[in-house]
VMD Tcl script that draws the C-alpha trace (Angstrom):
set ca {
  {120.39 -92.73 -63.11}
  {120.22 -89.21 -64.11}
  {123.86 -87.77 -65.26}
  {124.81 -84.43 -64.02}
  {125.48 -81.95 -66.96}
  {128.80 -80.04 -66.81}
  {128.74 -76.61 -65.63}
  {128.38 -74.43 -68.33}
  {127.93 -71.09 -66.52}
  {131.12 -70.02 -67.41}
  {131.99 -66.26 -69.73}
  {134.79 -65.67 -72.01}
  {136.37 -62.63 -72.24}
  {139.14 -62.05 -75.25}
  {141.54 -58.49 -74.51}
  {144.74 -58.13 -76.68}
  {145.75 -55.04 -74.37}
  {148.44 -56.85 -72.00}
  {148.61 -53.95 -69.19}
  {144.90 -53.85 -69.45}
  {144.92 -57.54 -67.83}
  {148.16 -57.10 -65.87}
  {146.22 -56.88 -62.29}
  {143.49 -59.76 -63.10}
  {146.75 -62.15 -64.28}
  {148.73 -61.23 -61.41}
  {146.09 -62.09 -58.88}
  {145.29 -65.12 -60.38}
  {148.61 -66.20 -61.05}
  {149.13 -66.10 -56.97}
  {146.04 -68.25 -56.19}
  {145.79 -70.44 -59.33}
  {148.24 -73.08 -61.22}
  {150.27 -72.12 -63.26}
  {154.21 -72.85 -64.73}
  {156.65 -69.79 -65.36}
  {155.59 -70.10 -69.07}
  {151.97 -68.71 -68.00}
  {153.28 -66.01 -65.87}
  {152.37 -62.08 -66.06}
  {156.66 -61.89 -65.74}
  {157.38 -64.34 -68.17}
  {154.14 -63.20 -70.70}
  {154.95 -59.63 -70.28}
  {158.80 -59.98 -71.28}
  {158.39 -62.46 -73.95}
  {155.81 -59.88 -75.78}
  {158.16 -57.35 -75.32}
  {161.47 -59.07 -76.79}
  {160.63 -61.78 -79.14}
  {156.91 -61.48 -79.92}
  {157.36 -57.40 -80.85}
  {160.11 -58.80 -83.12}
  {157.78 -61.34 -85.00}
  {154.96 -59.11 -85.08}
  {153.00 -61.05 -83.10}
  {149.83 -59.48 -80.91}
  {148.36 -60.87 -77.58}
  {145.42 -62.45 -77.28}
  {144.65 -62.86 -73.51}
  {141.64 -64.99 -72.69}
  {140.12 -64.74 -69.40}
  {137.53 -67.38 -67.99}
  {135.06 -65.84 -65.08}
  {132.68 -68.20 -63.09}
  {129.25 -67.02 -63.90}
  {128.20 -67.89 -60.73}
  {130.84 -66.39 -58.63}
  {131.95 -63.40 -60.92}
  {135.55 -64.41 -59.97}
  {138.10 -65.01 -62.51}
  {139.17 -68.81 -62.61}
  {141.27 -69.39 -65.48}
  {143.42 -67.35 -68.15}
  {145.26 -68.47 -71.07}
  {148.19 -66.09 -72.76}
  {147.36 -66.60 -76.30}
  {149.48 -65.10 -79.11}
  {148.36 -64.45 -82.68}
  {151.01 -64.23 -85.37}
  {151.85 -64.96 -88.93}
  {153.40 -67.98 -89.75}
  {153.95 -67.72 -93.52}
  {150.87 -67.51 -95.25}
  {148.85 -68.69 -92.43}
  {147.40 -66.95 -89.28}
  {147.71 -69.18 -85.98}
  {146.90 -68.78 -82.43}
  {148.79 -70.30 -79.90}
  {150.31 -70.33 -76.76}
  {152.72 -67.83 -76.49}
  {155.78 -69.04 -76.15}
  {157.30 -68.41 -79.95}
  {159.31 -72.04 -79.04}
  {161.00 -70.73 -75.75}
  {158.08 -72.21 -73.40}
  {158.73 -75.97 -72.78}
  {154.55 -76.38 -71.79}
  {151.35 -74.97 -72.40}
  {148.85 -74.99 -69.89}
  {145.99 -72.57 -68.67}
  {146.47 -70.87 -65.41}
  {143.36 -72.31 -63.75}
  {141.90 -72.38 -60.37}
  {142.49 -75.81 -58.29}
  {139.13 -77.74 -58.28}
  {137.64 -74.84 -60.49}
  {134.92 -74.34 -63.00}
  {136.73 -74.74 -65.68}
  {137.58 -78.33 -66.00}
  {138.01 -80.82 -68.84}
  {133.83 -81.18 -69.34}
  {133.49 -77.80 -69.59}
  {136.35 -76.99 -72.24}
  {133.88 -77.25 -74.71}
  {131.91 -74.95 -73.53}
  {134.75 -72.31 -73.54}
  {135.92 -73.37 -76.62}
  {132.79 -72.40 -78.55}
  {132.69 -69.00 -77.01}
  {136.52 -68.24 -77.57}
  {135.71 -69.32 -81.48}
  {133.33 -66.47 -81.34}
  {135.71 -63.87 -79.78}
  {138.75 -64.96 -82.22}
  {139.37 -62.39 -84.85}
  {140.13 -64.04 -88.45}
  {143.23 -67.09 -88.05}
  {143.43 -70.20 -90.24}
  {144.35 -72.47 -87.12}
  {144.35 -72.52 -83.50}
  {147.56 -74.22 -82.30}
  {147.99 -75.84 -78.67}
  {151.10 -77.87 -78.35}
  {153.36 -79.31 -75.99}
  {150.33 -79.11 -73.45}
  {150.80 -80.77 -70.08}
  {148.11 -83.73 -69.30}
  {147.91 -82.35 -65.62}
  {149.89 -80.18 -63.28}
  {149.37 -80.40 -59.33}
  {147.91 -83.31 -59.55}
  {145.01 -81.78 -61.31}
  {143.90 -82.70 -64.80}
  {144.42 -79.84 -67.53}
  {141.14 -78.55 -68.68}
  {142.55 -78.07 -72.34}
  {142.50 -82.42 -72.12}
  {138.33 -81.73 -72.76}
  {139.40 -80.04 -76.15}
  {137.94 -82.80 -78.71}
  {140.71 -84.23 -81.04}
  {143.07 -83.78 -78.91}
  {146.44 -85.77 -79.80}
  {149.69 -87.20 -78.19}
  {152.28 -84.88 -78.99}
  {155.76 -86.19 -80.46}
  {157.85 -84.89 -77.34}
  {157.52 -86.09 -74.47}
  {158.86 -84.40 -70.77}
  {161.15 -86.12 -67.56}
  {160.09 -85.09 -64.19}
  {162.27 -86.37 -61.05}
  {159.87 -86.12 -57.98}
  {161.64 -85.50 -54.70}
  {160.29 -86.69 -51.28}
  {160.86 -84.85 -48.18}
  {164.61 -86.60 -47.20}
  {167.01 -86.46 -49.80}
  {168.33 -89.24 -48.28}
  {165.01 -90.90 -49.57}
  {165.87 -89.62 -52.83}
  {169.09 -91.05 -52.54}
  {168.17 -94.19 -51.77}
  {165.59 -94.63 -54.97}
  {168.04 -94.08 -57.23}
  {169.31 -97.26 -58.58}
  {172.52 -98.73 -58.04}
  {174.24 -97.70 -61.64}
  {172.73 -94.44 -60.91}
  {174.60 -93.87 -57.36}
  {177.72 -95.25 -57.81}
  {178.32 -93.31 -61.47}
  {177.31 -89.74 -59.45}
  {179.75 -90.43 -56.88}
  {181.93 -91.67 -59.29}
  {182.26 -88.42 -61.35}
  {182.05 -86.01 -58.14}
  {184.83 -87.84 -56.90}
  {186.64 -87.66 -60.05}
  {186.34 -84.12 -60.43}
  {187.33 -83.71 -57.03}
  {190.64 -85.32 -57.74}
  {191.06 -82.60 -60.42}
  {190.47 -79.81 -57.65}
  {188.21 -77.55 -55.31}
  {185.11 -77.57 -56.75}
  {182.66 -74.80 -55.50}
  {178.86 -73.96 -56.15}
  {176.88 -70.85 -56.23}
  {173.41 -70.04 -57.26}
  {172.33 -66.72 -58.56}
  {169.05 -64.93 -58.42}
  {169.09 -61.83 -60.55}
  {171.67 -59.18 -60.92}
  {174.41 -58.20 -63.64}
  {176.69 -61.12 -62.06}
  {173.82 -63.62 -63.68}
  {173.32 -61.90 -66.69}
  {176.92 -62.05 -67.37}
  {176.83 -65.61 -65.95}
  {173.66 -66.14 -68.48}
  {176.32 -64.92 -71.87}
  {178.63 -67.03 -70.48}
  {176.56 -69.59 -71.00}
  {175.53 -68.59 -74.30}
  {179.07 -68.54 -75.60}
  {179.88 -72.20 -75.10}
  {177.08 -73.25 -75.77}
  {177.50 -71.33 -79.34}
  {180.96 -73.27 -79.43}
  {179.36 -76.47 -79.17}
  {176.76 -76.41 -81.04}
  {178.92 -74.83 -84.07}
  {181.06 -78.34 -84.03}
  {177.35 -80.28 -83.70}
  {175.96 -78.57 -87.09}
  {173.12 -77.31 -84.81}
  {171.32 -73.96 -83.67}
  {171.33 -71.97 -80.35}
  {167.65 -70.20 -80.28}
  {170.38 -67.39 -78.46}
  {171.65 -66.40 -81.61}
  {168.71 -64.53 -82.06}
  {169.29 -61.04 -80.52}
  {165.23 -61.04 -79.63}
  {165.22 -64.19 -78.07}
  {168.88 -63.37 -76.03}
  {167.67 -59.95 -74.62}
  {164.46 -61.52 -73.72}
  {166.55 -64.48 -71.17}
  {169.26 -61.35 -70.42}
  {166.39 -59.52 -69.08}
  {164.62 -61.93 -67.05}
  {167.69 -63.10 -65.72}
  {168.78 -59.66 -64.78}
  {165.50 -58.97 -63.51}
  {164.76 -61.97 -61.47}
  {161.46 -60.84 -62.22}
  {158.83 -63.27 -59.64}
  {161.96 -64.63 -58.05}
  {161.48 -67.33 -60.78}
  {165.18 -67.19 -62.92}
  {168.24 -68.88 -61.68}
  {171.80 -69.55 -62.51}
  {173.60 -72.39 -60.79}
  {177.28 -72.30 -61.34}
  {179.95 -74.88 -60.43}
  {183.56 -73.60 -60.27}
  {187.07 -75.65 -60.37}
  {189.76 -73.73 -58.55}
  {187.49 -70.80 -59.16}
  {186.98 -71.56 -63.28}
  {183.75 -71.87 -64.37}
  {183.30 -75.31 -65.76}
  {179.70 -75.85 -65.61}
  {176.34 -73.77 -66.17}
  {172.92 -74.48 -65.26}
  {169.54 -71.68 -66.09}
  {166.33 -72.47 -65.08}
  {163.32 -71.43 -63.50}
  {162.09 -72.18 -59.98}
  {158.46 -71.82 -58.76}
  {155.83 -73.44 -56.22}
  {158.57 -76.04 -55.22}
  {159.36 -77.16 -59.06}
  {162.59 -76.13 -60.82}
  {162.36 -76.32 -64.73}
  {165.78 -76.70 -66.34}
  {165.75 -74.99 -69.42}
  {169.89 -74.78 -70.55}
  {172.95 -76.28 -69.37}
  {176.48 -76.72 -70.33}
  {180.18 -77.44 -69.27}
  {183.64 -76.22 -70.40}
  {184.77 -77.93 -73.03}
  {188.47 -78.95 -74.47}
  {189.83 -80.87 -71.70}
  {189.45 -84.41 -71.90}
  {189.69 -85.00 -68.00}
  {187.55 -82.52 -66.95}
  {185.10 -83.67 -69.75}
  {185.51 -87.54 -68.49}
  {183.70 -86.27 -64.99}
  {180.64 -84.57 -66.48}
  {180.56 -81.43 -64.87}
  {177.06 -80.59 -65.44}
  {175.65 -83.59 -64.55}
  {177.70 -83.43 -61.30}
  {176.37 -79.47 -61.05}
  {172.96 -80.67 -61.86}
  {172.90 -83.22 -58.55}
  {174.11 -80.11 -56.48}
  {171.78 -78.07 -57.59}
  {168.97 -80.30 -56.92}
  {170.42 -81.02 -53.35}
  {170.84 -77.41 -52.75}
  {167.34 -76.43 -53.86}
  {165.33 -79.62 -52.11}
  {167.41 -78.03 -49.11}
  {164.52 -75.36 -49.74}
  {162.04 -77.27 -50.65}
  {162.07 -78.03 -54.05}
  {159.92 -81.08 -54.79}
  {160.04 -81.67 -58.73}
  {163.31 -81.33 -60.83}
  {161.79 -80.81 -64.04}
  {163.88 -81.62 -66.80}
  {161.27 -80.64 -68.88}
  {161.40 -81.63 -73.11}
  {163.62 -83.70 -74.24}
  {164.00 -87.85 -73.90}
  {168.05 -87.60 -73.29}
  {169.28 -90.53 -71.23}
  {170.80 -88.96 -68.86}
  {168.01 -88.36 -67.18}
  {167.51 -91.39 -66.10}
  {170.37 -91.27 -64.39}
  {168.56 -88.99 -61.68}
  {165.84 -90.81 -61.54}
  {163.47 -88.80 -63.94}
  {160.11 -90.29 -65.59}
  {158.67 -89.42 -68.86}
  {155.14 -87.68 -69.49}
  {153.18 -87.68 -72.48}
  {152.49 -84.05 -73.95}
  {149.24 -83.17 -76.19}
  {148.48 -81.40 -78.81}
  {145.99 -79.43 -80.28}
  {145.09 -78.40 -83.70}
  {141.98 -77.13 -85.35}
  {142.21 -75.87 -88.48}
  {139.41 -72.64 -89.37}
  {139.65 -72.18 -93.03}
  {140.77 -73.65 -96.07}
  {144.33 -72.65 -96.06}
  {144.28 -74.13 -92.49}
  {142.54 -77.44 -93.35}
  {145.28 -77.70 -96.22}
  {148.11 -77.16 -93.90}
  {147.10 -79.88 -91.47}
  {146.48 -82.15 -93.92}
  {150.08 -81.59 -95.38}
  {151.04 -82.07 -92.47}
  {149.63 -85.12 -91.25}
  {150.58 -86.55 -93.92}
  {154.35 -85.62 -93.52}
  {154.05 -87.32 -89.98}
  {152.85 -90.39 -91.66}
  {155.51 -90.51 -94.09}
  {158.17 -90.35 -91.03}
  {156.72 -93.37 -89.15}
  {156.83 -95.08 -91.94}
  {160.61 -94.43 -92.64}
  {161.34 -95.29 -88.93}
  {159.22 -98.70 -89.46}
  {160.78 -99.14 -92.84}
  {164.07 -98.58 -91.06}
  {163.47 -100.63 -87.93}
  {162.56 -103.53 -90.13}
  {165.78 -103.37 -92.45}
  {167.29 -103.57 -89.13}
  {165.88 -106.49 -87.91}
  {166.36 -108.58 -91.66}
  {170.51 -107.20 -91.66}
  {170.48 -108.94 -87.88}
  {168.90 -111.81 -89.12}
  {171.42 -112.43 -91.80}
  {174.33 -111.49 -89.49}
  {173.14 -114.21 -87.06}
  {172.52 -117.01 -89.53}
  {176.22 -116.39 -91.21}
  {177.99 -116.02 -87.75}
  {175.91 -119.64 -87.20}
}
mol new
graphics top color blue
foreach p $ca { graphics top sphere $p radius 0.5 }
foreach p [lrange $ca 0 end-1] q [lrange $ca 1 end] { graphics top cylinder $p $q radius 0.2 }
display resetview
């Protein structure tokens, strides 16, 4: 039986001039798969805002069918200095929750022929220490990432929750299990008992920019009393999400807002595209005990979901993060993958030091989990 080879008629072209590429990304974006994250709108801003601030320069990489002459994949590549090092990457600068290649559905470039485009983009590259793919998706659409074909790929250490919605919501309902139901009606009734509860979604304008600060604010509060940081308190990374949000640049950002007697208690941003919302912030008023006994934005989150499947919406993505709570909607986890190759010595060193820190963790959580299990042990045998 004679095996096929891959199809390896496939060019590489590398331009770090963003408005050079702006009409080949937009028309591909429109026929192609793609998140927000790989977006011209998204892309474009992001540069603009928090890659001009970290000095980092686009690397666009555009994959044409030899055959055709038609563009049929692109990935939005940013080169920047990380320390001492030099590493290209997705460009997200840690605001993207996935990395995938816009590609064409059923395309040439598919995971035998990542190879192929792998060598030639090595060629193109200008001088890095490590090429850096992470929090890739496995597949999108139903269609297998090409970027899987990379070799050495790796499970990543985050994972993502997805909550796929059929065509009835009642349907939707109905999956959810019983726990789930009854503690959703349980806090919308609650917080119904408190008052009027309202919703409203936005779609661009000052009203969500203002709505986006709000956001910002207690979510600042919060995470002050947690110990933890808000990637908002940078002023790069806040005008980039005021100015998308402002913009409703692709029709992609949106605010969904749940009011109390008209006060704000709950905020939800995401974006929304090709029938899958990805929830990127959320958070509720905090300080009263009541209010906080009723979730708010888990009760805002089921409205919003309603509303949206009301138009379509087929995935809630709840994107990175393993909280519980998103169980509660009925949300399964995906593996993510990772990519590193390491082009020089400084590189190699890094992922090596690296590795090796990873190691060291699982063997703290092992070392832990089996201290756990002996203090058990003992606790049983004296309680016996």
């Amino acid at each position: 039986m004679t095996m096929l080879a891959p199809h390896s008629d496939l060019t590489v072209e590398m331009i770090d001039d963003l408005e050079a590429v702006r009409m080949r990304w937009l028309a591909l974006q429109e026929r192609a798969l793609a998140t927000p994250f790989q977006t011209w709108e998204w892309c474009a801003r992001l540069f603009a805002t928090v890659g001009a601030s970290r000095g980092a320069r686009p690397l666009v990489v555009i994959i044409k069918d030899g055959s055709s002459g038609e563009d049929v994949a692109l990935l939005p590549l940013a080169l920047e200095r990380r320390g001492m090092l030099k590493i290209v990457s997705f460009a997200d600068f840690g605001l993207g929750d996935y990395a995938l290649p816009i590609f064409v559905r059923d395309g040439a470039f598919r995971k035998e022929t990542a190879e192929t485009v792998r060598c030639q983009m090595l060629e193109k590259l200008p001088r890095v220490d490590l090429i850096h793919f992470d929090k890739m998706l496995g597949e999108f659409g139903e269609m297998e990432n090409p970027l899987v074909g990379l070799p050495g790929l790796a499970t990543a250490e985050l994972d993502c929750w997805q909550a796929r919605l059929p065509e009835r919501w009642e349907d939707y309902e109905k999956g959810l299990s019983k726990q789930s139901r009854r503690a959703l009606r349980r806090r919308a009734t609650k917080l119904e008992q408190l008052g009027k509860p309202s919703h409203e979604i936005l779609r661009g304008g000052e009203k969500a920019g203002r709505m986006l600060n709000l956001l910002r604010e207690i979510r600042k509060s919060r995470f002050e009393k947690l110990g933890r940081e808000d990637a908002m308190d940078d002023p790069a990374v806040y005008a980039f999400y005021r100015g998308l949000v402002e913009s409703g640049d692709g029709g992609m950002p949106l605010i969904s807002v749940l009011r109390l007697d008209g006060e704000i208690v709950a905020i939800v941003f995401g974006m929304l595209r090709q029938q899958r919302f990805y929830m990127l912030a959320m958070t509720f008023a905090h300080g009263r005990p009541e209010l906080e006994k009723c979730s708010p934005a888990l009760v805002l989150v089921h409205r919003t979901m309603a509303t949206l499947h009301g138009e379509g919406l087929r995935t809630y993505d709840f994107t990175i993060g393993s909280q519980p709570y998103k169980r509660t909607f009925g949300a399964v986890g995906l593996p993510l993958y990772e990519y590193l190759e390491p082009l020089t010595a400084r590189g190699r060193a890094w992922v090596a030091a690296r590795k090796l820190r990873g190691r060291l963790r699982q063997g703290k959580r092992a070392l832990l989990a089996r201290l756990g299990e002996w203090s058990g042990g003992i606790h049983d045998r004296r309680r016996n």
